[in-house]
mmCIF file of the N, C-alpha and C atoms, coordinates in Angstrom:
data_MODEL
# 
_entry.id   MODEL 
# 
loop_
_atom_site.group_PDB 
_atom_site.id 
_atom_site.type_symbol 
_atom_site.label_atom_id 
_atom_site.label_alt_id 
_atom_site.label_comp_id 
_atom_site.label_asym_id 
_atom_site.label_entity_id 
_atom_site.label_seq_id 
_atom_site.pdbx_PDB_ins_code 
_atom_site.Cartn_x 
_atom_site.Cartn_y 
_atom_site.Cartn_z 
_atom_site.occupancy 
_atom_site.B_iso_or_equiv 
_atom_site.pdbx_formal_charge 
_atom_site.auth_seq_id 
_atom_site.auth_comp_id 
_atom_site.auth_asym_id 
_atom_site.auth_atom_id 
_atom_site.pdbx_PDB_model_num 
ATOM 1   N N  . UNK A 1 1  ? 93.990  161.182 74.546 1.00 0.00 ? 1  UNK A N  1 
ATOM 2   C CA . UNK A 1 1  ? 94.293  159.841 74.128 1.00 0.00 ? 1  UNK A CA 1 
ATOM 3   C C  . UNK A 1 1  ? 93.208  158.927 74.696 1.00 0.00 ? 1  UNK A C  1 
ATOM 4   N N  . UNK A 1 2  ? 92.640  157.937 73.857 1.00 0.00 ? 2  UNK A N  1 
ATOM 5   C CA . UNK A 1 2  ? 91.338  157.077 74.475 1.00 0.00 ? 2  UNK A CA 1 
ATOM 6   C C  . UNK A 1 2  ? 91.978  155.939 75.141 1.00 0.00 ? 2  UNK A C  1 
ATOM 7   N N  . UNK A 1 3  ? 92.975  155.645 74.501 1.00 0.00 ? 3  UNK A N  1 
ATOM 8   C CA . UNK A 1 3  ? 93.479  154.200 75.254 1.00 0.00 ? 3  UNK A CA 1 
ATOM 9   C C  . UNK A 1 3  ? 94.060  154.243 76.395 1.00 0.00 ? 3  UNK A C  1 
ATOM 10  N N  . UNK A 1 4  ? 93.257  153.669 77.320 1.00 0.00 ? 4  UNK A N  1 
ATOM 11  C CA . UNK A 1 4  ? 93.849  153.780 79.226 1.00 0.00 ? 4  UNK A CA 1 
ATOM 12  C C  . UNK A 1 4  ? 95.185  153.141 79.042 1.00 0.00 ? 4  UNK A C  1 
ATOM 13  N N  . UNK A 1 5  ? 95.119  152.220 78.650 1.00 0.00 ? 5  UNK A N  1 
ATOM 14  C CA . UNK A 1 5  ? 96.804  151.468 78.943 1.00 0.00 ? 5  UNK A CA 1 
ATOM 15  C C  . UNK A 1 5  ? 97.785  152.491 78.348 1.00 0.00 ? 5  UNK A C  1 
ATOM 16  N N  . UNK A 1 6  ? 97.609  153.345 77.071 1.00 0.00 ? 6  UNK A N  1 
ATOM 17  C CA . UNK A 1 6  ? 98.273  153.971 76.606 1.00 0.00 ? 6  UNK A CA 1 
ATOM 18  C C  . UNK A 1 6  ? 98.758  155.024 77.287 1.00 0.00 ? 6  UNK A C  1 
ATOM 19  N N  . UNK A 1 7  ? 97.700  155.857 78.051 1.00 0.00 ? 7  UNK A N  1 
ATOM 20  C CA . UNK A 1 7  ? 97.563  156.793 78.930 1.00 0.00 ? 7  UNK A CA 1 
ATOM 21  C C  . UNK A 1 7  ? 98.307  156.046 80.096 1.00 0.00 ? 7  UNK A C  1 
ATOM 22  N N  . UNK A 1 8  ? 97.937  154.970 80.492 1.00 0.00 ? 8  UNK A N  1 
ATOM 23  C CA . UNK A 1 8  ? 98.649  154.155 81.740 1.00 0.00 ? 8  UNK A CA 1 
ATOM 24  C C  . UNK A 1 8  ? 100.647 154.401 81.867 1.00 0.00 ? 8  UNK A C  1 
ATOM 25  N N  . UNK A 1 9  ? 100.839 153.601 80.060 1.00 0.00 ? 9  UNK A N  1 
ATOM 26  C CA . UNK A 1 9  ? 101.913 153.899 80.489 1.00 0.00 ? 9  UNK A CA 1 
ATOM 27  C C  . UNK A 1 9  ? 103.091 155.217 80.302 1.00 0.00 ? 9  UNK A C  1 
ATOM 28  N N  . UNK A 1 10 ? 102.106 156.587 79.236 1.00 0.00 ? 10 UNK A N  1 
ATOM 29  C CA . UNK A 1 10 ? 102.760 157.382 79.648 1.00 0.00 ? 10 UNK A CA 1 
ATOM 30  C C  . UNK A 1 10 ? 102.832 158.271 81.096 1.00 0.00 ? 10 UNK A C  1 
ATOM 31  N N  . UNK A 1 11 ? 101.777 158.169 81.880 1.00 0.00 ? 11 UNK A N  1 
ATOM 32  C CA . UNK A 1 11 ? 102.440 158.205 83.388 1.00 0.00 ? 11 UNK A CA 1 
ATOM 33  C C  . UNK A 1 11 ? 103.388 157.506 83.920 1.00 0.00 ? 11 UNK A C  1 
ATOM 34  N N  . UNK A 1 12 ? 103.639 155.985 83.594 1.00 0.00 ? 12 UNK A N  1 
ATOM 35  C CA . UNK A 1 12 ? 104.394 155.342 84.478 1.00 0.00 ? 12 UNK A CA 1 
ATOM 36  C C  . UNK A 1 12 ? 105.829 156.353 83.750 1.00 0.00 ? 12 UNK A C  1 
ATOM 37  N N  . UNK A 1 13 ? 105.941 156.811 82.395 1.00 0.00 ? 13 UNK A N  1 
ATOM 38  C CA . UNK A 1 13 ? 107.600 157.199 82.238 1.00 0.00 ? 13 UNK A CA 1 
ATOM 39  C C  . UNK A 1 13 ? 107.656 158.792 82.737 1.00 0.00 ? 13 UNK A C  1 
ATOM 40  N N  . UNK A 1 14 ? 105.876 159.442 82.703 1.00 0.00 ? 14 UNK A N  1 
ATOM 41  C CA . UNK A 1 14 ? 106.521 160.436 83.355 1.00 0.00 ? 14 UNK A CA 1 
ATOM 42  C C  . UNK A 1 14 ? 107.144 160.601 84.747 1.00 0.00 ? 14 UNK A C  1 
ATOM 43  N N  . UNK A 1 15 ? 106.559 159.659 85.486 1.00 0.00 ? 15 UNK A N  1 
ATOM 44  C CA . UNK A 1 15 ? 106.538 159.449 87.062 1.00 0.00 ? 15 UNK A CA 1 
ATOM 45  C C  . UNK A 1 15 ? 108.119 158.781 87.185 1.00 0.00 ? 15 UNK A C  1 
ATOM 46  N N  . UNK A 1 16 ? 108.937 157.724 86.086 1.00 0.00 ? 16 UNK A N  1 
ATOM 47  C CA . UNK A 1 16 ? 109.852 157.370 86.328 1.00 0.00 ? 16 UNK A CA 1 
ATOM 48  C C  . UNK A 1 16 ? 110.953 158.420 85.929 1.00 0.00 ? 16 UNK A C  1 
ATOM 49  N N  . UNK A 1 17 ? 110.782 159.779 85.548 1.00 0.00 ? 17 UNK A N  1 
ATOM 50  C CA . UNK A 1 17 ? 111.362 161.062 84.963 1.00 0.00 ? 17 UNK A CA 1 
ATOM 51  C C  . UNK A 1 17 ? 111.178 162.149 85.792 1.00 0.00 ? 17 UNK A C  1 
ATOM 52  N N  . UNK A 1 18 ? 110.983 161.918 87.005 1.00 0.00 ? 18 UNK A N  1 
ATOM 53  C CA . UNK A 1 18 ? 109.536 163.288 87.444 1.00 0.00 ? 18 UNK A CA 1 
ATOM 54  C C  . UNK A 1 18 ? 111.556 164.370 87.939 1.00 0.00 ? 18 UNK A C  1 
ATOM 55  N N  . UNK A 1 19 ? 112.491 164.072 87.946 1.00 0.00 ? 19 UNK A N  1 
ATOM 56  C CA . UNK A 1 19 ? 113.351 165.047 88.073 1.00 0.00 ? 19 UNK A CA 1 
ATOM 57  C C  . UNK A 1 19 ? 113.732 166.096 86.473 1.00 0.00 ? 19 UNK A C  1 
ATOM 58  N N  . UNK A 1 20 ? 112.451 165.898 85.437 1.00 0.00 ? 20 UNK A N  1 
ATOM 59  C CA . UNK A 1 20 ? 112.945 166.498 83.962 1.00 0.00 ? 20 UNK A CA 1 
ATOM 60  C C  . UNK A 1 20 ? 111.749 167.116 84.013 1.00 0.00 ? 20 UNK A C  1 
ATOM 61  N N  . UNK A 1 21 ? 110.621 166.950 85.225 1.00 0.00 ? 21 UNK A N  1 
ATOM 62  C CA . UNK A 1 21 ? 109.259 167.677 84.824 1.00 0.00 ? 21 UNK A CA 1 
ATOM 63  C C  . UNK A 1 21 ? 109.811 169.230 85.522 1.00 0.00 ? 21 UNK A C  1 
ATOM 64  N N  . UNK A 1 22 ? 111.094 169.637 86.251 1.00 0.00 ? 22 UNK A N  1 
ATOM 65  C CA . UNK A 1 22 ? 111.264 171.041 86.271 1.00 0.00 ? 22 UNK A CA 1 
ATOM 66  C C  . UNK A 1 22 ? 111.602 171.966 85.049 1.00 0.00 ? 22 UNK A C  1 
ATOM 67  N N  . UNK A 1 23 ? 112.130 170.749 84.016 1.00 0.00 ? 23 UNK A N  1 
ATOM 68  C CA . UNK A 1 23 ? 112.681 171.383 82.813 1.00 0.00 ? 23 UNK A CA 1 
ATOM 69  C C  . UNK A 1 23 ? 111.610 171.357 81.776 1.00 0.00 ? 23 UNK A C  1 
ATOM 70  N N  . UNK A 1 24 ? 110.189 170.844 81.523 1.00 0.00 ? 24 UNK A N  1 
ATOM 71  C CA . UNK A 1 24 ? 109.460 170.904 80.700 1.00 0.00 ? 24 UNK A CA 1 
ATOM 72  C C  . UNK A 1 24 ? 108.349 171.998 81.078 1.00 0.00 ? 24 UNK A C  1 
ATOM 73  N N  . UNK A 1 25 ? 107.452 172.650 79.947 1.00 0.00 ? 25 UNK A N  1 
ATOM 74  C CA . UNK A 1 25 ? 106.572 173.655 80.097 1.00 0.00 ? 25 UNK A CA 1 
ATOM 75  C C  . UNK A 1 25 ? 105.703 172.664 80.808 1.00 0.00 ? 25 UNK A C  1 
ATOM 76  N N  . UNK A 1 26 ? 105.631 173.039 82.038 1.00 0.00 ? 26 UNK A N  1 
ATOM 77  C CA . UNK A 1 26 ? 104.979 172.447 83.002 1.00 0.00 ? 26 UNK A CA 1 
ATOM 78  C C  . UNK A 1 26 ? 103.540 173.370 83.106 1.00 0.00 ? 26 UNK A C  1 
ATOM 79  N N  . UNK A 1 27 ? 103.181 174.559 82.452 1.00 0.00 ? 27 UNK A N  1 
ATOM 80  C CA . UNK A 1 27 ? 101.426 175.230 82.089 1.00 0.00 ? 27 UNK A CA 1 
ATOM 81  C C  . UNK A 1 27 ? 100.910 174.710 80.811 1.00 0.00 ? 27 UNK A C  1 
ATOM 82  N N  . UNK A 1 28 ? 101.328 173.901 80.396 1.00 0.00 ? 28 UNK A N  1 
ATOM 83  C CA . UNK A 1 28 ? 100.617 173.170 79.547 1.00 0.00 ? 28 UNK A CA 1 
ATOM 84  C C  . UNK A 1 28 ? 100.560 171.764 79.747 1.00 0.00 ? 28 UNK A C  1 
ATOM 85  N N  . UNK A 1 29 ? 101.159 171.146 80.888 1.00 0.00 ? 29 UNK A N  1 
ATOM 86  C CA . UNK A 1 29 ? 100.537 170.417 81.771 1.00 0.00 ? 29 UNK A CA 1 
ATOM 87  C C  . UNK A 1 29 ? 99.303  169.945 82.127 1.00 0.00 ? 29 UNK A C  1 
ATOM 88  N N  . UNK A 1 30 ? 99.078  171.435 82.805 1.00 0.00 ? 30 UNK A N  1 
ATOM 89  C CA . UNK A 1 30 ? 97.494  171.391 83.871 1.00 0.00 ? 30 UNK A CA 1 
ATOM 90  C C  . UNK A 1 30 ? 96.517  170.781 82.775 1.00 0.00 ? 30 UNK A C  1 
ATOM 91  N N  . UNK A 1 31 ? 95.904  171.759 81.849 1.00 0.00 ? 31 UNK A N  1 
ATOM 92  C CA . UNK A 1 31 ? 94.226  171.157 81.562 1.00 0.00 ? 31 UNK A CA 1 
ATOM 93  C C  . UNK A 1 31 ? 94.418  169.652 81.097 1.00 0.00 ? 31 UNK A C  1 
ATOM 94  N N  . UNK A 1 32 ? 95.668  168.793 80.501 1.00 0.00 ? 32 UNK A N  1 
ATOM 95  C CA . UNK A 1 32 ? 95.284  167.305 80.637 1.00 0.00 ? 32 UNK A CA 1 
ATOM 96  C C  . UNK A 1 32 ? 95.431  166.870 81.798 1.00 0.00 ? 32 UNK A C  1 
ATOM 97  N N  . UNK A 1 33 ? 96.010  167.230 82.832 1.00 0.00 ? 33 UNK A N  1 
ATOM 98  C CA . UNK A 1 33 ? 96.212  166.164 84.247 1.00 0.00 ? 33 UNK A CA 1 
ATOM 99  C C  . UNK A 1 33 ? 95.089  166.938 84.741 1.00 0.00 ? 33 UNK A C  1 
ATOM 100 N N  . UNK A 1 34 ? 94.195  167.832 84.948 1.00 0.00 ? 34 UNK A N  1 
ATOM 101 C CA . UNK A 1 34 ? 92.967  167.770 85.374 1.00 0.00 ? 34 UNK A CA 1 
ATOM 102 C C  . UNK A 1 34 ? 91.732  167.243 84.790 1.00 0.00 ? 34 UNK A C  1 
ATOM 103 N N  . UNK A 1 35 ? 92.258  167.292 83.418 1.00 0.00 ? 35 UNK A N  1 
ATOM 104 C CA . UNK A 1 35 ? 91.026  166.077 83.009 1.00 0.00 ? 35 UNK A CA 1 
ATOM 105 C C  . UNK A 1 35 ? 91.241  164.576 82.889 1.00 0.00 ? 35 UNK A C  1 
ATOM 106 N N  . UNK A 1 36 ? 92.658  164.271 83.722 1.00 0.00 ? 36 UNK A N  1 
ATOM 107 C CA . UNK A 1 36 ? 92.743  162.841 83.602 1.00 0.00 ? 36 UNK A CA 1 
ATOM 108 C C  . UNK A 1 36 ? 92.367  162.573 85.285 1.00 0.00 ? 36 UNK A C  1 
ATOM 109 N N  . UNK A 1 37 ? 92.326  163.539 86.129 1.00 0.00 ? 37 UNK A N  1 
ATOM 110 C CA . UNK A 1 37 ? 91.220  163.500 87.585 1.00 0.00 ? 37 UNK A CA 1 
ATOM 111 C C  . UNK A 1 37 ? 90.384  162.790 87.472 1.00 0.00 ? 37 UNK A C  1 
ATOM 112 N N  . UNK A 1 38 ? 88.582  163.006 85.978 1.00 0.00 ? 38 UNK A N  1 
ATOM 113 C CA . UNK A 1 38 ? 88.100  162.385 86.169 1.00 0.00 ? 38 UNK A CA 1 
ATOM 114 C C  . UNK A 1 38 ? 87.694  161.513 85.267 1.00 0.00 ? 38 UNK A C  1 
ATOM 115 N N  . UNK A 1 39 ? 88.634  160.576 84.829 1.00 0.00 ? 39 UNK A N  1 
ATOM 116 C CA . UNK A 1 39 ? 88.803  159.349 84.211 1.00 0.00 ? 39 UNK A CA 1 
ATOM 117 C C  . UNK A 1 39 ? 88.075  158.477 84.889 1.00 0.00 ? 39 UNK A C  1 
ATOM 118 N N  . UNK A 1 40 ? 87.533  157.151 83.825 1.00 0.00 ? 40 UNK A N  1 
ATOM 119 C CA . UNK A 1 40 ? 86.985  156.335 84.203 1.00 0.00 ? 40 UNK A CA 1 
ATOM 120 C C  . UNK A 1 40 ? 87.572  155.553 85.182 1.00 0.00 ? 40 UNK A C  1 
ATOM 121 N N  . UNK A 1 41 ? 89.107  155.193 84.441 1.00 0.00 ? 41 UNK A N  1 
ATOM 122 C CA . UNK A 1 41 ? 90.025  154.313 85.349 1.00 0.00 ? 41 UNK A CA 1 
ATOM 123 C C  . UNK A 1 41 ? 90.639  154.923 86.125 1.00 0.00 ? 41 UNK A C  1 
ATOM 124 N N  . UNK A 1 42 ? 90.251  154.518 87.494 1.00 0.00 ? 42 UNK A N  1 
ATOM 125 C CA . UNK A 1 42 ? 90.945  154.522 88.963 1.00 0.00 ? 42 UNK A CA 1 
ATOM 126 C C  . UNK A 1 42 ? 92.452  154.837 88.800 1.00 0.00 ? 42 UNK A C  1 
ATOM 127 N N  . UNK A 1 43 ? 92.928  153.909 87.728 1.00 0.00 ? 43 UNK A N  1 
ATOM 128 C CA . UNK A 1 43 ? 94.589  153.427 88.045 1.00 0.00 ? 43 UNK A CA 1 
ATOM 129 C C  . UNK A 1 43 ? 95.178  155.654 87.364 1.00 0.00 ? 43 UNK A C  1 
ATOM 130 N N  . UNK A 1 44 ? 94.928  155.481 86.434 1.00 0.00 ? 44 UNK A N  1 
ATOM 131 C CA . UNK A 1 44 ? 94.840  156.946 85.637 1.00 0.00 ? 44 UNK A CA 1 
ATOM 132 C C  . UNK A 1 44 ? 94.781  158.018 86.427 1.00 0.00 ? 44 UNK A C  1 
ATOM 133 N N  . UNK A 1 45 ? 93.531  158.359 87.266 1.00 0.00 ? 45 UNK A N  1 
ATOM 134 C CA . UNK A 1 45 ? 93.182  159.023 88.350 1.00 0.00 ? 45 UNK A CA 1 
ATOM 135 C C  . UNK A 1 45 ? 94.281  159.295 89.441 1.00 0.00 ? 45 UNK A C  1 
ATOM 136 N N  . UNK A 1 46 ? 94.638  158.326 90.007 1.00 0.00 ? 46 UNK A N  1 
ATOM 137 C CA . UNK A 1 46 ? 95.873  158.252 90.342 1.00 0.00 ? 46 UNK A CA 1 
ATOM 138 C C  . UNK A 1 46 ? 97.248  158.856 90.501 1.00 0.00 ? 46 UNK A C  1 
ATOM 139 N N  . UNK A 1 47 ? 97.443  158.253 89.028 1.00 0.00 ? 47 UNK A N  1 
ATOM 140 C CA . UNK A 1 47 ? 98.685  158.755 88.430 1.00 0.00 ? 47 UNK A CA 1 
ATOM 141 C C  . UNK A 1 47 ? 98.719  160.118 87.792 1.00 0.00 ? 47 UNK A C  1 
ATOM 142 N N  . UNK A 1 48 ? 97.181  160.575 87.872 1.00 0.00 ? 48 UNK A N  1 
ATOM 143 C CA . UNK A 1 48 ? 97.467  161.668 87.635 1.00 0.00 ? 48 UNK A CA 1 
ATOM 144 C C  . UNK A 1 48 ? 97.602  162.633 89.018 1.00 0.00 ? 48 UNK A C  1 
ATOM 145 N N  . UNK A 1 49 ? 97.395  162.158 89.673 1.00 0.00 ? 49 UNK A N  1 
ATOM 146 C CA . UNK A 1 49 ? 97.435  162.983 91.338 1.00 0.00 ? 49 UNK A CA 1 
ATOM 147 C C  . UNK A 1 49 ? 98.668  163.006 91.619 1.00 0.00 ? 49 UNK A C  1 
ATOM 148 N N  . UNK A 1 50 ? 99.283  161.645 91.277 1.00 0.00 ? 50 UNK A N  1 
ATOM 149 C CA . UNK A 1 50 ? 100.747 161.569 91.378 1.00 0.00 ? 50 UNK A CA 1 
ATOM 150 C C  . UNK A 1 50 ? 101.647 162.790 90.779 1.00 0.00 ? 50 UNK A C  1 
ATOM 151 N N  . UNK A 1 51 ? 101.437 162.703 89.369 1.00 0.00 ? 51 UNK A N  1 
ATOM 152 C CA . UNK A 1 51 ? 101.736 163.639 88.357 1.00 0.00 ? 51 UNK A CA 1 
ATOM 153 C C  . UNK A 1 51 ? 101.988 164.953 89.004 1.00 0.00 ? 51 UNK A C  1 
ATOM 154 N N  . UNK A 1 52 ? 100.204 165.455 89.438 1.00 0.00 ? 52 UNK A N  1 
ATOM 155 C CA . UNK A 1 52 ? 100.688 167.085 90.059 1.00 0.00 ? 52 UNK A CA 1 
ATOM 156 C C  . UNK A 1 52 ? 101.223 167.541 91.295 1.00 0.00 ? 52 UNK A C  1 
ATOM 157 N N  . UNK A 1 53 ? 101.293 165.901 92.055 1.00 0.00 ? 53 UNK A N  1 
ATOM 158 C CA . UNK A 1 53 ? 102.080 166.526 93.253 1.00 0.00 ? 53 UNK A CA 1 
ATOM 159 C C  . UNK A 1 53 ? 103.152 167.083 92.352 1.00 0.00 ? 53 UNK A C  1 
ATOM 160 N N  . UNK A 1 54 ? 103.955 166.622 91.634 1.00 0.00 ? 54 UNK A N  1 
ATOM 161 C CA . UNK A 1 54 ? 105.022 166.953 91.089 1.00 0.00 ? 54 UNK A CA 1 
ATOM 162 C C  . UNK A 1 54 ? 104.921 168.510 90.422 1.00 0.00 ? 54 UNK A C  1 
ATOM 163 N N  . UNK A 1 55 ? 103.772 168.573 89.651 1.00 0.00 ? 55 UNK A N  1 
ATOM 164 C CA . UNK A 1 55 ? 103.801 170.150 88.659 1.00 0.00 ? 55 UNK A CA 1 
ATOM 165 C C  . UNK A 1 55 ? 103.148 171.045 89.308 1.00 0.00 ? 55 UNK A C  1 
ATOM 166 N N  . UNK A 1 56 ? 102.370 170.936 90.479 1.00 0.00 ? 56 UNK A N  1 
ATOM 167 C CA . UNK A 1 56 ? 101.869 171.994 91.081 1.00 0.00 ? 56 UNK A CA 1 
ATOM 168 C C  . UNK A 1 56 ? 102.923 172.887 91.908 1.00 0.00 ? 56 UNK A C  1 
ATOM 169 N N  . UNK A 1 57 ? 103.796 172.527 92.023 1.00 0.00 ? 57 UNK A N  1 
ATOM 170 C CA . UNK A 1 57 ? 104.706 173.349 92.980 1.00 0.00 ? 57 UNK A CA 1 
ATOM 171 C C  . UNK A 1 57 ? 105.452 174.493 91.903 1.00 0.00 ? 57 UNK A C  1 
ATOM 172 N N  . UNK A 1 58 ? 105.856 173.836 90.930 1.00 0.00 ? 58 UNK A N  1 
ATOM 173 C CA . UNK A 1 58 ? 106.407 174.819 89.846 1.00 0.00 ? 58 UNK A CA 1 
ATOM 174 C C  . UNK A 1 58 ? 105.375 175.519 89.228 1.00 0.00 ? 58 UNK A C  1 
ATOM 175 N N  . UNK A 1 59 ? 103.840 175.108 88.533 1.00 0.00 ? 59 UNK A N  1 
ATOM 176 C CA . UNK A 1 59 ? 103.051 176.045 88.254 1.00 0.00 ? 59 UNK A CA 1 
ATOM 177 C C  . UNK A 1 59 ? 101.919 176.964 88.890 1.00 0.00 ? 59 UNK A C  1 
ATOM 178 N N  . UNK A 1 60 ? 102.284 175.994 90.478 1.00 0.00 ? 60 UNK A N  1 
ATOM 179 C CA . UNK A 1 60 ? 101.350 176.969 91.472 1.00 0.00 ? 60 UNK A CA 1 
ATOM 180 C C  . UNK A 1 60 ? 99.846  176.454 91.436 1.00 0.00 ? 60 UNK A C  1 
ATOM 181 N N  . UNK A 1 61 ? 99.260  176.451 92.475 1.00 0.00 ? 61 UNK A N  1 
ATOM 182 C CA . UNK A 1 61 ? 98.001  175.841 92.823 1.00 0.00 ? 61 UNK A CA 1 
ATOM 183 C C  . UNK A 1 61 ? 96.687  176.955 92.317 1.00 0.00 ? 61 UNK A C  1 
ATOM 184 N N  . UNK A 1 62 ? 97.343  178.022 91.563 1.00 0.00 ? 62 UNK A N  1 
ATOM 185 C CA . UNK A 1 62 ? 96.082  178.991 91.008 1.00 0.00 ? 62 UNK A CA 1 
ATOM 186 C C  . UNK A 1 62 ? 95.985  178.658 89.840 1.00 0.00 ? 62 UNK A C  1 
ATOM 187 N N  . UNK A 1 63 ? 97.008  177.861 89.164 1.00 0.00 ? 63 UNK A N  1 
ATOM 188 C CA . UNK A 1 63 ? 96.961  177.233 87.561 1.00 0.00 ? 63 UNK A CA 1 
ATOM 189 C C  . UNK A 1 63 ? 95.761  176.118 87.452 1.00 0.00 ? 63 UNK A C  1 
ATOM 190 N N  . UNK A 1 64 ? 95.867  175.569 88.843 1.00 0.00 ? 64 UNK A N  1 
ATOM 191 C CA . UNK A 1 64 ? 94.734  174.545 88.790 1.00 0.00 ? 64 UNK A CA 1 
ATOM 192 C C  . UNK A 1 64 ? 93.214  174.637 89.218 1.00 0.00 ? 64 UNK A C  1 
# 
């Protein structure tokens, strides 16, 4: 998705959901929240760090 705000605010609903990210295919996750690491925008970057504290525990730190 190109639009940061767009991207902005589907983190803010995943992050306000993060007890439904055990129930979603959380390996198809990884390759967008590692390429939203290196985003232009800071705020994105972020939220995506935020993001895998959450999915790395269920898909394991060798997925990433």
């Amino acid at each position: 998705m190109e639009n940061p705000e767009s991207r902005s605010e589907i983190f803010k609903w995943i992050l306000g959901h993060t007890e439904a990210i055990a129930g979603a295919d959380t390996s198809s996750m990884v390759k967008p929240l590692t390429m939203c690491l290196t985003d232009k925008s800071k705020a994105i970057r972020e939220f995506a760090e935020q993001t895998i504290s959450h999915v790395m525990p269920l898909t394991g730190y060798s997925d990433f």
